[in-house]
Structure formats: C-alpha cells, structure tokens
C-alpha positions in Angstrom: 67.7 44.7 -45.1 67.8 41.2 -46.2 65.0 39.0 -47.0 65.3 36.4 -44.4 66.4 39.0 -41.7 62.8 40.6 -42.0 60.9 37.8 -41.7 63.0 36.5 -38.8 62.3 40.0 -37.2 58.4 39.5 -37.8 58.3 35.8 -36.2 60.1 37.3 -32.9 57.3 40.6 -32.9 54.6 37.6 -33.4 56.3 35.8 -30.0 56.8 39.1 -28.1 60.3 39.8 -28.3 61.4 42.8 -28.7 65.4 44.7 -29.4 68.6 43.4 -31.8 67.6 40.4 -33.3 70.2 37.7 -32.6 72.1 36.3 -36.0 73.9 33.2 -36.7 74.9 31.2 -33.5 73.0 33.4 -31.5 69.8 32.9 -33.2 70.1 29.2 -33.3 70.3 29.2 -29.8 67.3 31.1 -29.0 65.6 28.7 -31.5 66.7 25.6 -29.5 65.6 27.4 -26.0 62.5 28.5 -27.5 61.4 24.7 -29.0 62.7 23.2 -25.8 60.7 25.1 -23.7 57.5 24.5 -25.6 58.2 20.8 -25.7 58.9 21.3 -21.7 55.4 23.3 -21.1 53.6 20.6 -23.7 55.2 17.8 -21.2 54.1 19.3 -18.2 50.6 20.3 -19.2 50.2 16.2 -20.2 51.5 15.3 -16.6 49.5 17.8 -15.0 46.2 16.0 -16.5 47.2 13.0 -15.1 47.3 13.4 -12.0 43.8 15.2 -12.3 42.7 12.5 -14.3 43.8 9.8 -11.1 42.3 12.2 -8.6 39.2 12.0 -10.4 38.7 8.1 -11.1 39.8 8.1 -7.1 37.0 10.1 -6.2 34.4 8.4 -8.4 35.9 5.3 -7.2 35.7 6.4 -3.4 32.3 8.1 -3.5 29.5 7.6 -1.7 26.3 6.8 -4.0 22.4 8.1 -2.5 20.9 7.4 -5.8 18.3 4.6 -6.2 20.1 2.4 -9.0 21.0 -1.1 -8.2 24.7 -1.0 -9.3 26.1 1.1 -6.7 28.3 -0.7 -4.5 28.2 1.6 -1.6 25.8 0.1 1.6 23.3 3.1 2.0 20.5 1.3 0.2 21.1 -2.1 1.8 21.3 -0.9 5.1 18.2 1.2 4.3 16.7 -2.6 2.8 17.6 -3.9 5.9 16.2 -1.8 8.9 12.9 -1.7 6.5 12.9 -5.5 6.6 14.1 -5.9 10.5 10.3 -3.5 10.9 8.1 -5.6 9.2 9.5 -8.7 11.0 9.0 -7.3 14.6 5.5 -5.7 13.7 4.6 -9.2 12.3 5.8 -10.8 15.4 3.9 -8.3 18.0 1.1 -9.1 15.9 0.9 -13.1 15.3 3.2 -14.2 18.3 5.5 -15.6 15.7 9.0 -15.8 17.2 8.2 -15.8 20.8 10.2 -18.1 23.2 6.5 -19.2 24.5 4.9 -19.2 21.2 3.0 -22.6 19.9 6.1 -24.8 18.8 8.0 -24.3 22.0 5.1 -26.3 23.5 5.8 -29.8 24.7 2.7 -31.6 23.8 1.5 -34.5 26.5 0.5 -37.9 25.4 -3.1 -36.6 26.2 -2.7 -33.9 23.9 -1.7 -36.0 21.2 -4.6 -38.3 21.4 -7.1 -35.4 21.7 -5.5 -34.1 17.9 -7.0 -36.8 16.3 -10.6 -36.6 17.8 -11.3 -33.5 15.8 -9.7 -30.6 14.1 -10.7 -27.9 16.9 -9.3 -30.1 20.1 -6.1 -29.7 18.0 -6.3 -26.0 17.5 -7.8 -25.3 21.1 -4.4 -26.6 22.4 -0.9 -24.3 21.8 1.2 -27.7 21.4 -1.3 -28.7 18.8 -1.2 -25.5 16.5 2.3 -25.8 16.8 2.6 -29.0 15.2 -0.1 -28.4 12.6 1.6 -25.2 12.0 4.8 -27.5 11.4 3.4 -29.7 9.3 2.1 -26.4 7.0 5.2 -25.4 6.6 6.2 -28.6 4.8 3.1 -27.6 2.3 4.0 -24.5 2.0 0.6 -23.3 3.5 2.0 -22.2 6.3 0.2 -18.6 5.4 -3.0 -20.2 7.0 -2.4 -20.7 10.6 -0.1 -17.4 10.7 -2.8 -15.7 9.1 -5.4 -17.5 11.9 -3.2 -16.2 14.3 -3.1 -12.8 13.7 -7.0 -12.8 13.6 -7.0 -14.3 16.9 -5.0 -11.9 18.3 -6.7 -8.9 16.3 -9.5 -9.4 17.9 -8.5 -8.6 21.4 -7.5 -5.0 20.5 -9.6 -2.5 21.9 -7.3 0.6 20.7 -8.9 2.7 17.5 -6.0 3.5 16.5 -4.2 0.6 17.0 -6.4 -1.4 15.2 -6.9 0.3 11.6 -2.9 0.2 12.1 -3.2 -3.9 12.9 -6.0 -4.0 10.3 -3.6 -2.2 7.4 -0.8 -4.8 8.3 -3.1 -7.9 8.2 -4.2 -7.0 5.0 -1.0 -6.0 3.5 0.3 -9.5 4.6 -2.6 -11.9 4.0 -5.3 -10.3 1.7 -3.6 -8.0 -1.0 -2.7 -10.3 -3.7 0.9 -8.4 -4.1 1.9 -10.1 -0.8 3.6 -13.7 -1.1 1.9 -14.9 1.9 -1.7 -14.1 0.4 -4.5 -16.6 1.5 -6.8 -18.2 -0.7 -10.3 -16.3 -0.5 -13.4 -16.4 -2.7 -14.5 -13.0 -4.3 -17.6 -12.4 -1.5 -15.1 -12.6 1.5 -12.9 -10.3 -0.4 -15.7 -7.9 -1.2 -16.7 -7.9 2.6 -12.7 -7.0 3.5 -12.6 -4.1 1.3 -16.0 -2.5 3.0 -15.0 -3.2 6.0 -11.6 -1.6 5.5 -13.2 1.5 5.1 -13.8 1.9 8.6 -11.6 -1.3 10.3 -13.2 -2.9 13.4 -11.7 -5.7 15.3 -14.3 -8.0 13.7 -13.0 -7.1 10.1 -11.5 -10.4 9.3 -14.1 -12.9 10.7 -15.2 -14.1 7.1 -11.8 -14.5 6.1 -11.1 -16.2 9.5 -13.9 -18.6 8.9 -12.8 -19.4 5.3 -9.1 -20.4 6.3 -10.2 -21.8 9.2 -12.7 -24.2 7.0 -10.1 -24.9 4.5 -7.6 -26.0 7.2 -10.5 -28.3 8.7 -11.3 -29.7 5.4 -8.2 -30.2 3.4 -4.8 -30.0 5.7 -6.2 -31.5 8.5 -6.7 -34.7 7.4 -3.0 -35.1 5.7 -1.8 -34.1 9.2 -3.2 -37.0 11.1 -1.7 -39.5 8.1 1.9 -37.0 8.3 5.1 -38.6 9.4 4.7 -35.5 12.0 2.1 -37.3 13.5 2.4 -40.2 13.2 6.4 -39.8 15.0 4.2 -38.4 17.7 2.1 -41.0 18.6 5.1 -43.8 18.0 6.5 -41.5 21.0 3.6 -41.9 22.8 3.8 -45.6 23.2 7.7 -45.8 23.5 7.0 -44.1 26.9 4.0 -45.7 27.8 6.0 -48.6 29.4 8.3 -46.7 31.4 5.3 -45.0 32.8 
C-alpha cells in the first residue's frame, strides 16, 4: 500500500472514521466538509459567547447592589440614608419643639414685647416671640446650637418617664455635647466632667450646668449684638410706624 494512502488512513482512525477510505475526488470532498464544518462549529462557539457575554454585562448592569461601597448606583443605601435622617429630624423636633406650627418664631411679638427685650436678657427669653427672634438672629451667627440646645433642656426637664429620659438624655448629648456632633456647644472641661457622671445614671437635672453655661454665654456675648442687630432694630422701627395709627 502506498505511502500517502497509509497515512491518510491513520488521520481518518485519529478523527473516528472508519471503512474504504475515499481517493481522489472523493477524498477532497470529505476534506472540504470536514474543514468547513470545523470553521462552522469555531463560528458558532464565538457567537455563542457573545450572547453570554451581553447577558452577563446586562445583568451586572441591571443588578441590584446591598453592599456598603459608595459607587453603586442602585437607591438601597440612599433610601436607607434617608429614613435614618427623616428619624433624627422628628426625634429632635419631639424633643426641642423645633418645627412646630406654634413653636417660638410663629409668634407675633406685640409692641410691648419688643420694648420689654431690651430691658434685660431674661424678659426676652421669658417671652416665646422673644426666643424666636433671638433664635433668628443666632442663626445669622451660626450659633444657633445655643438656644436649640436651651430648648431641649427646658423641655428635658419636664420628663418624668425613666425610661424616657436616659433615651432624651442619650439624644441631647449626642446632638449638643459629643464633640463628633456639628451642633456641639462650647463647654469648659468641669461642666463636661459633670455630664459624663451624670450620664451614668441620667436624671432630668443632668444638663443644668451645661444649661447655665449656654445660657450665660448667650447673656453675655449674643445678647448684646442682638439689641444693636438690624433684627431688632427693624422691630422697633415697626413699632413706631404703627404707633400713629394706634
């Protein structure tokens, strides 16, 4: 048998085909089929991982991220963000007032009121118009973190509930004393000292030396920019525009 005849008959045994092995014509035909179908199932294999390949970047594209990182675009964190944020706000209202329809700044002050502001720092916080005004004129300082912080003393201090008030007490100190918070109040190292003991076992008297302090530093240093303040000093020009029509 002829050279080339044998080691055509050993390629076809290596593919798996089997009987009279095809000569001349015949065997360039099989040849042809047999490269055109690998080129065919090399083709299709290369299509087929496309389409998986799509499927995939659609999915990553599509999916919803629960992890912590930042570049997620899906909203689960942000609505998470969100509702934490909307609690805090409503547990700092319930405890201040701030952001009631009756609260201090919805006050109409009278012309009486007005004149009894610049007689002394506690006529102006003994009246709601009056705190709401100085509490304006705060914000313009950026100080407003005093009178809210005030505030929340005052109304600390009419819980009666245990329970209620180490919860009231955590939230007043997260928000005013801890010096992570950006609405921390300015407080010498003694107070301080006194908070942290007392936080141990919370009371509704915890924050009187703090209250004292704030309440001192408002006296001394803000109050007397308020009565020189275009706030009010617009207040009394109102004042006498009305006391002709009167």
């Amino acid at each position: 048998m002829p050279t080339d005849v044998i080691k055509a008959k050993n390629y076809l045994l290596s593919l798996g085909i089997h009987g009279e092995i095809p000569m001349g014509t015949e065997w360039m035909e099989m040849r042809k089929r047999q490269m055109s179908g690998q080129q065919e199932s090399v083709a299709g294999g290369t299509a087929a991982s496309q389409p998986g390949q799509a499927g995939q970047a659609q999915r990553a594209s599509n999916a919803c991220c629960f992890c912590w990182c930042c570049c997620c675009s899906c909203s689960c964190l942000t609505g998470r963000n969100e509702d934490s944020e909307e609690r805090n706000r409503r547990t700092l209202c319930e405890v201040t007032g701030e952001g009631t329809t009756d609260g201090d700044e919805s006050l109409k002050p009278t012309a009486e009121d007005i004149c009894m502001w610049g007689q002394s720092f506690d006529k102006l916080m003994r009246c709601p118009a009056g705190r709401g005004a100085f509490r304006q004129f705060l914000r313009t300082e950026f100080s407003e973190e005093n009178m809210l912080f005030w505030l929340a003393c005052e109304e600390f201090h009419k819980e009666t509930n245990k329970g209620a008030i180490e919860e009231k007490a955590r939230l007043i100190y997260e928000d005013y004393i801890s010096i992570l918070s950006p609405k921390e109040v300015s407080l010498d190292s003694r107070v301080r000292d006194v908070i942290n003991r007392n936080m141990l076992e919370p009371t509704s008297h915890t924050f009187d030396d703090a209250q004292l302090q704030i309440y001192t530093l408002m006296q001394r240093d803000s109050y007397p920019r308020f009565m020189n303040s275009p706030v009010y000093k617009n207040l009394l020009k109102s004042i006498s525009e009305q006391s002709p029509e009167s």
